[in-house]
mmCIF file as Biopython writes it, N, C-alpha, C and O atoms, coordinates in Angstrom:
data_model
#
loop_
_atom_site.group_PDB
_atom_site.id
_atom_site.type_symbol
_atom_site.label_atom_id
_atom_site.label_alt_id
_atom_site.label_comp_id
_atom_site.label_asym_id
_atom_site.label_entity_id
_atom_site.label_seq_id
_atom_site.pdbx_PDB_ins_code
_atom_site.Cartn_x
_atom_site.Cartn_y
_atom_site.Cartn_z
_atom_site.occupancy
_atom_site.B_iso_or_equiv
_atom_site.auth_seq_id
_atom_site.auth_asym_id
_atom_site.pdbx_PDB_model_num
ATOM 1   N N  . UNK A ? 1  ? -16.346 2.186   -5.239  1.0 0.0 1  A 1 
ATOM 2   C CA . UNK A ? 1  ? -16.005 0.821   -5.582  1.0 0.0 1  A 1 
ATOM 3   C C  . UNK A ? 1  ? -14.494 0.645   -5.488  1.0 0.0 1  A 1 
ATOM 4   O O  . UNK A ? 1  ? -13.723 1.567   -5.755  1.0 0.0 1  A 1 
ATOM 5   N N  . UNK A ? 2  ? -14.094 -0.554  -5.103  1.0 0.0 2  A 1 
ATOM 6   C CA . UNK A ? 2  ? -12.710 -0.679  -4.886  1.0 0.0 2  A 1 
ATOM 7   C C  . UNK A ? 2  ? -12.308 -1.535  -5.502  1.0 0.0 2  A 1 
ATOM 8   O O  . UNK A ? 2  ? -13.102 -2.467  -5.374  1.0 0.0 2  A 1 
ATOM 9   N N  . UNK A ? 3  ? -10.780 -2.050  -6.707  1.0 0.0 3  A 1 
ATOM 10  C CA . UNK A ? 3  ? -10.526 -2.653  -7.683  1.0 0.0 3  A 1 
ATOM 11  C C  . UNK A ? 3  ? -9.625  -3.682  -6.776  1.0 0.0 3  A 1 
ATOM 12  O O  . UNK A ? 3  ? -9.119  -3.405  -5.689  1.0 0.0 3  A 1 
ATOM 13  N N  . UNK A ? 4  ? -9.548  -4.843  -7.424  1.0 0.0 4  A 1 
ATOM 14  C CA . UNK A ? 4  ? -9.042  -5.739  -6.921  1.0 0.0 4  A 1 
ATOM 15  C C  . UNK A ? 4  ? -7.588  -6.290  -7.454  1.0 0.0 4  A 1 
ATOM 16  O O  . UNK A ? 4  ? -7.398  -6.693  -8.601  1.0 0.0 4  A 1 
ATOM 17  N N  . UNK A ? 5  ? -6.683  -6.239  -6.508  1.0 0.0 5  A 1 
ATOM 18  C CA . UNK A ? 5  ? -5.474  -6.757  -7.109  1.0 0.0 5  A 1 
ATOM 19  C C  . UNK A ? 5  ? -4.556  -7.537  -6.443  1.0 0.0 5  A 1 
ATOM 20  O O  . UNK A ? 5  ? -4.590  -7.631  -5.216  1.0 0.0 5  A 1 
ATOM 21  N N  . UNK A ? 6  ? -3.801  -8.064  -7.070  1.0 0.0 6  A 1 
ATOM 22  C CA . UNK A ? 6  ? -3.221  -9.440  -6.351  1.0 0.0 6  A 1 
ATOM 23  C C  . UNK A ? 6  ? -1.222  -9.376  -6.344  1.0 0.0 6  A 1 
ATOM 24  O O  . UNK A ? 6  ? -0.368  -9.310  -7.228  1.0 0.0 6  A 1 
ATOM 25  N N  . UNK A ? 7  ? -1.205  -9.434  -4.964  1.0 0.0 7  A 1 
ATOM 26  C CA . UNK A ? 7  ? 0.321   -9.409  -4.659  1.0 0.0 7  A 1 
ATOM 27  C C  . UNK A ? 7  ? 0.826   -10.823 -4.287  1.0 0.0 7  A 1 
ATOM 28  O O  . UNK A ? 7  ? -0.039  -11.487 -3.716  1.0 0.0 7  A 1 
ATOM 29  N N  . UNK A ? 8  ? 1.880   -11.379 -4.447  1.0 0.0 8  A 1 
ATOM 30  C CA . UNK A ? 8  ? 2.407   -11.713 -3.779  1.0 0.0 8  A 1 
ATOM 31  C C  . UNK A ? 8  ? 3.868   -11.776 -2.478  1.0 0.0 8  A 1 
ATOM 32  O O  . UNK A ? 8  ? 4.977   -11.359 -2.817  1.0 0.0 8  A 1 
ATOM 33  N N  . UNK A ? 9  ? 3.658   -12.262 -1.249  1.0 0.0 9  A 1 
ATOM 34  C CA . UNK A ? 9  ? 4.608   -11.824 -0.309  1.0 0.0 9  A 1 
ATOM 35  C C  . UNK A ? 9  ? 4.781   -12.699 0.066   1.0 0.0 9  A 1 
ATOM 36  O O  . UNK A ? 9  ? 3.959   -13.616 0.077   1.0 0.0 9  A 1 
ATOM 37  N N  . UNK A ? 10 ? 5.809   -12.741 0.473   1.0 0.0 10 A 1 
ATOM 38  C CA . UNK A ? 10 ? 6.841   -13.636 1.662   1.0 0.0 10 A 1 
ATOM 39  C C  . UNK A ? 10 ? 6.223   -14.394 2.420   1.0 0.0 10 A 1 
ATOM 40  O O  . UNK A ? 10 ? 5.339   -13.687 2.903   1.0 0.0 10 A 1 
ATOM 41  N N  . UNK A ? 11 ? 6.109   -15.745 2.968   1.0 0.0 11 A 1 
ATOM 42  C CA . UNK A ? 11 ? 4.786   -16.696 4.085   1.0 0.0 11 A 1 
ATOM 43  C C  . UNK A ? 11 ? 5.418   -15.291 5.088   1.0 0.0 11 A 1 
ATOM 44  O O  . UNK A ? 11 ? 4.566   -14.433 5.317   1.0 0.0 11 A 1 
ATOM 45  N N  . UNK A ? 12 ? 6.822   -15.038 5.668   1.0 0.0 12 A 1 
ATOM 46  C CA . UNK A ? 12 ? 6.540   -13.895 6.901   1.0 0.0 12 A 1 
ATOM 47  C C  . UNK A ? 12 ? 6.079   -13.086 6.832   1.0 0.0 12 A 1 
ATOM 48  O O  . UNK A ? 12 ? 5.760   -12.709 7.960   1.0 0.0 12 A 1 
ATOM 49  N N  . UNK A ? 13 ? 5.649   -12.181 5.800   1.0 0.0 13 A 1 
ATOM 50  C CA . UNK A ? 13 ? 5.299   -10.831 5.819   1.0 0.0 13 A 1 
ATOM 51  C C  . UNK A ? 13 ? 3.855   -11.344 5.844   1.0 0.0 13 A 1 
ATOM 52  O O  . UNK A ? 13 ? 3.156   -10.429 6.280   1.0 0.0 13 A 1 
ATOM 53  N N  . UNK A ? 14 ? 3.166   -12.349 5.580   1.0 0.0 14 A 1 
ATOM 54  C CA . UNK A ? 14 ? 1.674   -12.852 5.412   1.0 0.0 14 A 1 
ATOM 55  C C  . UNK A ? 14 ? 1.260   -13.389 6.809   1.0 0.0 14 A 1 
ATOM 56  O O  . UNK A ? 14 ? 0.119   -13.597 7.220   1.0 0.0 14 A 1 
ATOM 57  N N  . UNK A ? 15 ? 2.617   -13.593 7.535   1.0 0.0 15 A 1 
ATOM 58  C CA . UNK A ? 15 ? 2.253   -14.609 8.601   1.0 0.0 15 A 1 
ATOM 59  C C  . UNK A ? 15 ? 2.005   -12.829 9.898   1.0 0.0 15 A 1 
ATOM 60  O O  . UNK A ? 15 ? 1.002   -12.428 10.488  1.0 0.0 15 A 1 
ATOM 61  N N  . UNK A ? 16 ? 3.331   -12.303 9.841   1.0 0.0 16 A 1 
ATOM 62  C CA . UNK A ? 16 ? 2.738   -10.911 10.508  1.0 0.0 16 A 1 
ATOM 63  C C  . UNK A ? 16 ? 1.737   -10.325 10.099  1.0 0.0 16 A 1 
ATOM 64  O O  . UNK A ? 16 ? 1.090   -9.884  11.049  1.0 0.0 16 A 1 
ATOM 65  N N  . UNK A ? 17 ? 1.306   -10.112 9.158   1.0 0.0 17 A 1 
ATOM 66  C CA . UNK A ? 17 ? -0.174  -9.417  8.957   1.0 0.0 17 A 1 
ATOM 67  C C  . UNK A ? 17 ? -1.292  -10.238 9.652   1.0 0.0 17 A 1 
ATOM 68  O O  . UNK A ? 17 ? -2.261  -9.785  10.262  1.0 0.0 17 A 1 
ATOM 69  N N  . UNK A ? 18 ? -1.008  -11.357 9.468   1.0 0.0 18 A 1 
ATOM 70  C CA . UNK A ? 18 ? -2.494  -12.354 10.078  1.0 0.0 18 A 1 
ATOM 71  C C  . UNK A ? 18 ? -2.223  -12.262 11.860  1.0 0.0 18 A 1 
ATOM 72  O O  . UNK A ? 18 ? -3.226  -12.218 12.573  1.0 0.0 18 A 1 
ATOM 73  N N  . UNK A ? 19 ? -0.840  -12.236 12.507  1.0 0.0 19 A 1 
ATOM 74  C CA . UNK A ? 19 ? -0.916  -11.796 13.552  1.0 0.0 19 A 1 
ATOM 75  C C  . UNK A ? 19 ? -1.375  -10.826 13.925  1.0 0.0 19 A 1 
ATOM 76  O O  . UNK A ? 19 ? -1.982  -10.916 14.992  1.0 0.0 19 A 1 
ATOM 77  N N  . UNK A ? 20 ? -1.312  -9.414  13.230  1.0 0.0 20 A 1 
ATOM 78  C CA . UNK A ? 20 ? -1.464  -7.893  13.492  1.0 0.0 20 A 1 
ATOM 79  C C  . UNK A ? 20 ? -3.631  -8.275  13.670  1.0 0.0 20 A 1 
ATOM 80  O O  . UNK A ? 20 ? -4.422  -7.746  14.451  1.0 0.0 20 A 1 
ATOM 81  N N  . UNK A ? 21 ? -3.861  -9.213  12.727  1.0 0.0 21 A 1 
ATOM 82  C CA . UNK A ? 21 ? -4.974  -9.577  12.841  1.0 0.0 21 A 1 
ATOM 83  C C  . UNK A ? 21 ? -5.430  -9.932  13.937  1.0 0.0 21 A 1 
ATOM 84  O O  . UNK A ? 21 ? -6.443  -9.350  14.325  1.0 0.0 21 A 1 
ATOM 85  N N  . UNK A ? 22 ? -4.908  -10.865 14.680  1.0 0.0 22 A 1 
ATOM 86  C CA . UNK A ? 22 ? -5.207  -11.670 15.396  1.0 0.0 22 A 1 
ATOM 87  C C  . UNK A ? 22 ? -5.067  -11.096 16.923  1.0 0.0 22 A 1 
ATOM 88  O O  . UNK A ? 22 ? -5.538  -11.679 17.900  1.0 0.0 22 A 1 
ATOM 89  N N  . UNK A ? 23 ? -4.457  -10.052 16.967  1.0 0.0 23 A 1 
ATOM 90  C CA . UNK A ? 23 ? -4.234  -8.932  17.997  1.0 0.0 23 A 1 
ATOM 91  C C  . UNK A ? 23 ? -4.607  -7.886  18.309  1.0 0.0 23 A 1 
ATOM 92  O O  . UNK A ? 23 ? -4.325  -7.158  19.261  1.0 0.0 23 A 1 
ATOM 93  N N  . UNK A ? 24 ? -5.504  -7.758  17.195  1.0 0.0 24 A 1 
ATOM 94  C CA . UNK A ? 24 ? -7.500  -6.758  17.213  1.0 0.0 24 A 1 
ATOM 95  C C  . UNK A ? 24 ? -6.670  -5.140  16.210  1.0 0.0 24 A 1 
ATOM 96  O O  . UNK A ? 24 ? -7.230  -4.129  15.784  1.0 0.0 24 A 1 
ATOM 97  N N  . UNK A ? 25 ? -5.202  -5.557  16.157  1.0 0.0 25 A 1 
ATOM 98  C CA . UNK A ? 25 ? -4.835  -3.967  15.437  1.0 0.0 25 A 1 
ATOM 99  C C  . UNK A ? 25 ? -5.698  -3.722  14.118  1.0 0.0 25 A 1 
ATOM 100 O O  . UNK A ? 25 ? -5.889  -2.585  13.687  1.0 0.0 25 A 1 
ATOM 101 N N  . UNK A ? 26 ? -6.290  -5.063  13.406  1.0 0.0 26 A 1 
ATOM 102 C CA . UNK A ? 26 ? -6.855  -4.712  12.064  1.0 0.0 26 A 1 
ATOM 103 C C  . UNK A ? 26 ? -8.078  -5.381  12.112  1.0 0.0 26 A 1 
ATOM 104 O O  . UNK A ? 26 ? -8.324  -6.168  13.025  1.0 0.0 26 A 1 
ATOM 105 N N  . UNK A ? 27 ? -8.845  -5.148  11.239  1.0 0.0 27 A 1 
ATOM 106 C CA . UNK A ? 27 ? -10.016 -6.427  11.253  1.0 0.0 27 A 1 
ATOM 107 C C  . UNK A ? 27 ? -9.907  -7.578  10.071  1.0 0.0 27 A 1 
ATOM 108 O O  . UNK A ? 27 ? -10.774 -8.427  9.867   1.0 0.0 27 A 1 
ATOM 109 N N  . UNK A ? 28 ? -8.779  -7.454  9.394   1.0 0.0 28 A 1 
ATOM 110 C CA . UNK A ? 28 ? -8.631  -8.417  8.289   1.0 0.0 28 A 1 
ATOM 111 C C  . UNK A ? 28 ? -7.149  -8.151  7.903   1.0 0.0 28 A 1 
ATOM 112 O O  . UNK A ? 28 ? -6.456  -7.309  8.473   1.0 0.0 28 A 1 
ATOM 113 N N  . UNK A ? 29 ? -6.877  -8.657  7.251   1.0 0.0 29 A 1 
ATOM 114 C CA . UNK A ? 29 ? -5.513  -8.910  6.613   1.0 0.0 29 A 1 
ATOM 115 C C  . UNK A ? 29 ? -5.768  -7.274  5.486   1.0 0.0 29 A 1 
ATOM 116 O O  . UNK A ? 29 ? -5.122  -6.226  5.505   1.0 0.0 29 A 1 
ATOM 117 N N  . UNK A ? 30 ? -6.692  -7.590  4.814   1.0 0.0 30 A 1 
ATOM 118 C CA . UNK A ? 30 ? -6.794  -6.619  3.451   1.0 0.0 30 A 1 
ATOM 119 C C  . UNK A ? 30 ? -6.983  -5.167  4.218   1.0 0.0 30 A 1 
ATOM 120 O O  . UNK A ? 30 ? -6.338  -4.288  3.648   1.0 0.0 30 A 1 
ATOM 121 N N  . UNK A ? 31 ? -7.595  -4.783  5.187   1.0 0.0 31 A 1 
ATOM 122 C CA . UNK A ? 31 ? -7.748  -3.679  5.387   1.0 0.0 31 A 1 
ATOM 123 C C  . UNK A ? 31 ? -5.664  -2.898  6.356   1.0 0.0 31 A 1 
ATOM 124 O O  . UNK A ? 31 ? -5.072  -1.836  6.554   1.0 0.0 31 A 1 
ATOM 125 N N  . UNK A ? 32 ? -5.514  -4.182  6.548   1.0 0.0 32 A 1 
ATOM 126 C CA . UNK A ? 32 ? -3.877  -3.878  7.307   1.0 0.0 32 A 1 
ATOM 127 C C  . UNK A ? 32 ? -3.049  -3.689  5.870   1.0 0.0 32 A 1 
ATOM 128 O O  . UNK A ? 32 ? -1.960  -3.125  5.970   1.0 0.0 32 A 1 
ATOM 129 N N  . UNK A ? 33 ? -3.397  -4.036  4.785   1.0 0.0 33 A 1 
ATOM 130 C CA . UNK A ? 33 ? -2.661  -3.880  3.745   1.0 0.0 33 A 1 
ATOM 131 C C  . UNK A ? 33 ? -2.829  -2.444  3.101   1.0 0.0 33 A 1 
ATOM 132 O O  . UNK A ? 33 ? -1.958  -1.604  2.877   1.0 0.0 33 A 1 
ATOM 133 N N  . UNK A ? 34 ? -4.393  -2.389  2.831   1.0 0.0 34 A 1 
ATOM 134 C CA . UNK A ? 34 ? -4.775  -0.896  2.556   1.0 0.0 34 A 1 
ATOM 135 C C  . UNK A ? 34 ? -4.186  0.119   3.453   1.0 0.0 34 A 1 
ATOM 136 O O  . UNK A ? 34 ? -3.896  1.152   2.850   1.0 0.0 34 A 1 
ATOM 137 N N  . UNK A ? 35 ? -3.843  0.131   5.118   1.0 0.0 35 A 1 
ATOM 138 C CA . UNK A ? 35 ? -3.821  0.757   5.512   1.0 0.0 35 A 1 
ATOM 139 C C  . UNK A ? 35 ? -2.183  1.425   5.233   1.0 0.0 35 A 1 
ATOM 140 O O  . UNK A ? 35 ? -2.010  2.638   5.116   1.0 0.0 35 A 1 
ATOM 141 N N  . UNK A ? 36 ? -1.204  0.549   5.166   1.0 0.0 36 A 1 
ATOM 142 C CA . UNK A ? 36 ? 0.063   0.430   4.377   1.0 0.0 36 A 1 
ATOM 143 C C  . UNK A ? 36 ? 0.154   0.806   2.979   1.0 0.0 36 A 1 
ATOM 144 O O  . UNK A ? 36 ? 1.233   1.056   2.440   1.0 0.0 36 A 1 
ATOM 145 N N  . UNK A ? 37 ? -0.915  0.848   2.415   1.0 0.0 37 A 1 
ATOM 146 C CA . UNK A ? 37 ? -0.657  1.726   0.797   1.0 0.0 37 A 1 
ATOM 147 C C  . UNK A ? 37 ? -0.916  2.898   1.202   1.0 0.0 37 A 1 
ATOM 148 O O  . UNK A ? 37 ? -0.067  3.714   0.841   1.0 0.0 37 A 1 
ATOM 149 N N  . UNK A ? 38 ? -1.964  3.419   1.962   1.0 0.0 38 A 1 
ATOM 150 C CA . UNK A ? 38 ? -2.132  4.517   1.845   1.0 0.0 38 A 1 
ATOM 151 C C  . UNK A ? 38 ? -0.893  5.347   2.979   1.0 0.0 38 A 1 
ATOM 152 O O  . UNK A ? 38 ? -0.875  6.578   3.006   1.0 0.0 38 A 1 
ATOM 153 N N  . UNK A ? 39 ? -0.112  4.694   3.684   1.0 0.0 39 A 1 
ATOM 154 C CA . UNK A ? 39 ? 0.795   5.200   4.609   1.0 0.0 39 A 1 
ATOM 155 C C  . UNK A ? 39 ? 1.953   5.995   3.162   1.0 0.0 39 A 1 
ATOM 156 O O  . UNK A ? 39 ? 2.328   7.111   2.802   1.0 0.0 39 A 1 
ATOM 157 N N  . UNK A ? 40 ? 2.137   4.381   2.711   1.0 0.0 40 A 1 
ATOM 158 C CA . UNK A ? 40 ? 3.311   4.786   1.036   1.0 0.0 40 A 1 
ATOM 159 C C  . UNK A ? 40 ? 2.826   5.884   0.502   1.0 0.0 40 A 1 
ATOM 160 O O  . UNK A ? 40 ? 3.551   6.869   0.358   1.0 0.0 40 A 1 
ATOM 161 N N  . UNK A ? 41 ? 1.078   5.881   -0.003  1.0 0.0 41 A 1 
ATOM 162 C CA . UNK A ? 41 ? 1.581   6.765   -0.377  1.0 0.0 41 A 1 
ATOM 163 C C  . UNK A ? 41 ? 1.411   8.377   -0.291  1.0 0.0 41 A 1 
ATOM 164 O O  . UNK A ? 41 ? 1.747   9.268   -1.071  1.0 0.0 41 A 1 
ATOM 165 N N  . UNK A ? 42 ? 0.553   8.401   1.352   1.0 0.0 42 A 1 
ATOM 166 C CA . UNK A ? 42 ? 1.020   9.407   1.661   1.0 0.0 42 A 1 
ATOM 167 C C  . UNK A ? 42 ? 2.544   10.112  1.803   1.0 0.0 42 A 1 
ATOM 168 O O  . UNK A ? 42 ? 2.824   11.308  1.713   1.0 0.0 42 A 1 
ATOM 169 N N  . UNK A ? 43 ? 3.337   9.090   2.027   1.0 0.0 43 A 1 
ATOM 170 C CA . UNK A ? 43 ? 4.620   9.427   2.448   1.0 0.0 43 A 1 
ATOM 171 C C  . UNK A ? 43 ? 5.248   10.399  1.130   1.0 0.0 43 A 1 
ATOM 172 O O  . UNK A ? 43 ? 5.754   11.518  1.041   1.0 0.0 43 A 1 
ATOM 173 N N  . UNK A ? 44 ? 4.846   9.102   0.027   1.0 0.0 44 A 1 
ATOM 174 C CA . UNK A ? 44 ? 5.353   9.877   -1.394  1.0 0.0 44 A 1 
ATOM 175 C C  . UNK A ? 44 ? 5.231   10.058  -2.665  1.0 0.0 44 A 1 
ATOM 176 O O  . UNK A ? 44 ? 6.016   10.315  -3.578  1.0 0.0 44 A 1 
ATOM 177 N N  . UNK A ? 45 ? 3.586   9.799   -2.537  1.0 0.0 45 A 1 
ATOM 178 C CA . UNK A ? 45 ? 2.631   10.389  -3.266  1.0 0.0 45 A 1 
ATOM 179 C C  . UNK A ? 45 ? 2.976   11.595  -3.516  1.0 0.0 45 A 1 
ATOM 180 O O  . UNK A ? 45 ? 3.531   11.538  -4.613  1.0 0.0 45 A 1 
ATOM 181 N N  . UNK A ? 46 ? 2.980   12.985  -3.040  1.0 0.0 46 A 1 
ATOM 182 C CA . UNK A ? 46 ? 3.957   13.759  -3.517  1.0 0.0 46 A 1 
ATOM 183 C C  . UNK A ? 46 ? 4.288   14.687  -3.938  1.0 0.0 46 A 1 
ATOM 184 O O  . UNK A ? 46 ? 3.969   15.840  -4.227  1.0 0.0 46 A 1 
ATOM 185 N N  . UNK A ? 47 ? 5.610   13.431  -3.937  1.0 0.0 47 A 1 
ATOM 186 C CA . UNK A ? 47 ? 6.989   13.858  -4.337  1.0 0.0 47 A 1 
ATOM 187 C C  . UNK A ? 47 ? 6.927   13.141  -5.675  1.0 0.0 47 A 1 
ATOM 188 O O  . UNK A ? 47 ? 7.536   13.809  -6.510  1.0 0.0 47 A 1 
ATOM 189 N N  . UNK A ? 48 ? 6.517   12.246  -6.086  1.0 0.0 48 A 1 
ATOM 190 C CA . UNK A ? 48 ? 5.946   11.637  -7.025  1.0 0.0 48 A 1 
ATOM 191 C C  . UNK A ? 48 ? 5.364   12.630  -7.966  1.0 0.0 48 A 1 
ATOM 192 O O  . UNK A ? 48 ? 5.963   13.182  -8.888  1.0 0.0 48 A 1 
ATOM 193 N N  . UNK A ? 49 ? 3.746   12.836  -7.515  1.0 0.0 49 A 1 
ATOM 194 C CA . UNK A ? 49 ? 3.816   13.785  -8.348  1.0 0.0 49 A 1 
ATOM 195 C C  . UNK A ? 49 ? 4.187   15.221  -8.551  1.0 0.0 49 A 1 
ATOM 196 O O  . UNK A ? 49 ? 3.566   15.853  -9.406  1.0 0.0 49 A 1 
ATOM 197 N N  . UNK A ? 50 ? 5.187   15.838  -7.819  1.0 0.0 50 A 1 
ATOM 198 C CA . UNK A ? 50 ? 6.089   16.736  -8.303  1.0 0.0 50 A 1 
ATOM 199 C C  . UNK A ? 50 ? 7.036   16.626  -9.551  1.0 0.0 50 A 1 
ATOM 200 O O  . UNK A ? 50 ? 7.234   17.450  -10.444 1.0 0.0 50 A 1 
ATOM 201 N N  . UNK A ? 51 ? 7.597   15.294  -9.347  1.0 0.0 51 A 1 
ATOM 202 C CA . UNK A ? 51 ? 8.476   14.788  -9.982  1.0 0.0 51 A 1 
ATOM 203 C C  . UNK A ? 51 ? 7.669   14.822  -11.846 1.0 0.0 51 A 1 
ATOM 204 O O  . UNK A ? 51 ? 8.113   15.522  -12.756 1.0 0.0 51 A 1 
ATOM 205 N N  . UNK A ? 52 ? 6.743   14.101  -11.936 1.0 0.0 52 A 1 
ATOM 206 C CA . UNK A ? 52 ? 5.923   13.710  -13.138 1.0 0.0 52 A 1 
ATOM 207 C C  . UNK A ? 52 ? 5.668   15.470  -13.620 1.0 0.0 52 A 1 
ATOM 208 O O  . UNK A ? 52 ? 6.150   15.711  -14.727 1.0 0.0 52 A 1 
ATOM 209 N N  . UNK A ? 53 ? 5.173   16.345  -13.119 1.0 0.0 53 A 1 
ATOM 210 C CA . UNK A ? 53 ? 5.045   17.314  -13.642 1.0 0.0 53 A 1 
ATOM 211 C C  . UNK A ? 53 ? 6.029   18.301  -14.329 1.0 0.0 53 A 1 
ATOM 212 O O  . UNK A ? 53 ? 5.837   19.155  -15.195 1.0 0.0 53 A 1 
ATOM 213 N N  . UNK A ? 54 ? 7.275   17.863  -13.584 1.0 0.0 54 A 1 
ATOM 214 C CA . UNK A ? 54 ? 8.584   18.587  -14.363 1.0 0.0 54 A 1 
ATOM 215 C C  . UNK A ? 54 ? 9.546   17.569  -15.302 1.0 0.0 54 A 1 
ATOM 216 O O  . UNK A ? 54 ? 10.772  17.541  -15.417 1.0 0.0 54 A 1 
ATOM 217 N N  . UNK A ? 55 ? 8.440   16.698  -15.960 1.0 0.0 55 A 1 
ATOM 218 C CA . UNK A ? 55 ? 8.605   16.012  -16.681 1.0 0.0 55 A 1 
ATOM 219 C C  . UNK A ? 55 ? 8.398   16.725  -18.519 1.0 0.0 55 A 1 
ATOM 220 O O  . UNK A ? 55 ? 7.203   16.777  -18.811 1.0 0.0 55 A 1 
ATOM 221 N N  . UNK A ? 56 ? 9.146   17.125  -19.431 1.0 0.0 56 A 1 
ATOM 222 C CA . UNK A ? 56 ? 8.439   17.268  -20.596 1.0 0.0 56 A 1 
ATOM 223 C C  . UNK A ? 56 ? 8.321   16.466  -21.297 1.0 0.0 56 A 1 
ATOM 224 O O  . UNK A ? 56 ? 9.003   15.445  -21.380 1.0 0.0 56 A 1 
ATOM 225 N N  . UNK A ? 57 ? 7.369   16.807  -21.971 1.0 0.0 57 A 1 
ATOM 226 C CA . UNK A ? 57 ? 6.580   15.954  -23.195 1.0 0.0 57 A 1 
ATOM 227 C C  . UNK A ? 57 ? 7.126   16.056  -24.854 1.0 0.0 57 A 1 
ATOM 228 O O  . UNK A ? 57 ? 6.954   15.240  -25.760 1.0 0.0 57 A 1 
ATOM 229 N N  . UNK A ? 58 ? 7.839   17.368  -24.873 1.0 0.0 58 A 1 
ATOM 230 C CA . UNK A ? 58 ? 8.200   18.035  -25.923 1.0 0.0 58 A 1 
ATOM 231 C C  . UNK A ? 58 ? 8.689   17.192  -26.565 1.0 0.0 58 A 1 
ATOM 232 O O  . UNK A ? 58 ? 9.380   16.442  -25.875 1.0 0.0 58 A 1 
ATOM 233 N N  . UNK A ? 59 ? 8.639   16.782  -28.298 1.0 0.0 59 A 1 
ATOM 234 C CA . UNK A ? 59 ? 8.764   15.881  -29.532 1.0 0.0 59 A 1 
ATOM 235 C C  . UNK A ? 59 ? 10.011  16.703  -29.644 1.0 0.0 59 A 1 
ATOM 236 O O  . UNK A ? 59 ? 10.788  16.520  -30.581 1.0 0.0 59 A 1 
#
């Protein structure tokens, strides 16, 4: 199941995605968006969580 959430962007950054659409690279706007989170956060997903783990907790 996939959770639903709501951004807002720029009319250009909305207006290139609906092109990228319209030019067979995606089949929808939402799946060109998904495909861009998961680019992020492969990129630094991580390093991310590297970061969180050498984090302490200690009171």
């Amino acid at each position: 199941m996939m959770d639903r959430i709501t951004i807002r962007l720029p009319r250009q950054q909305v207006e290139m995605l609906e092109r990228l659409v319209e030019a067979g690279e995606f089949p929808t706007v939402s799946e060109a968006v998904r495909y861009s989170v998961r680019a992020l956060l492969e990129k630094h997903g991580n390093r991310v969580l590297r970061e969180a783990d050498q984090i302490s907790f200690k009171v």
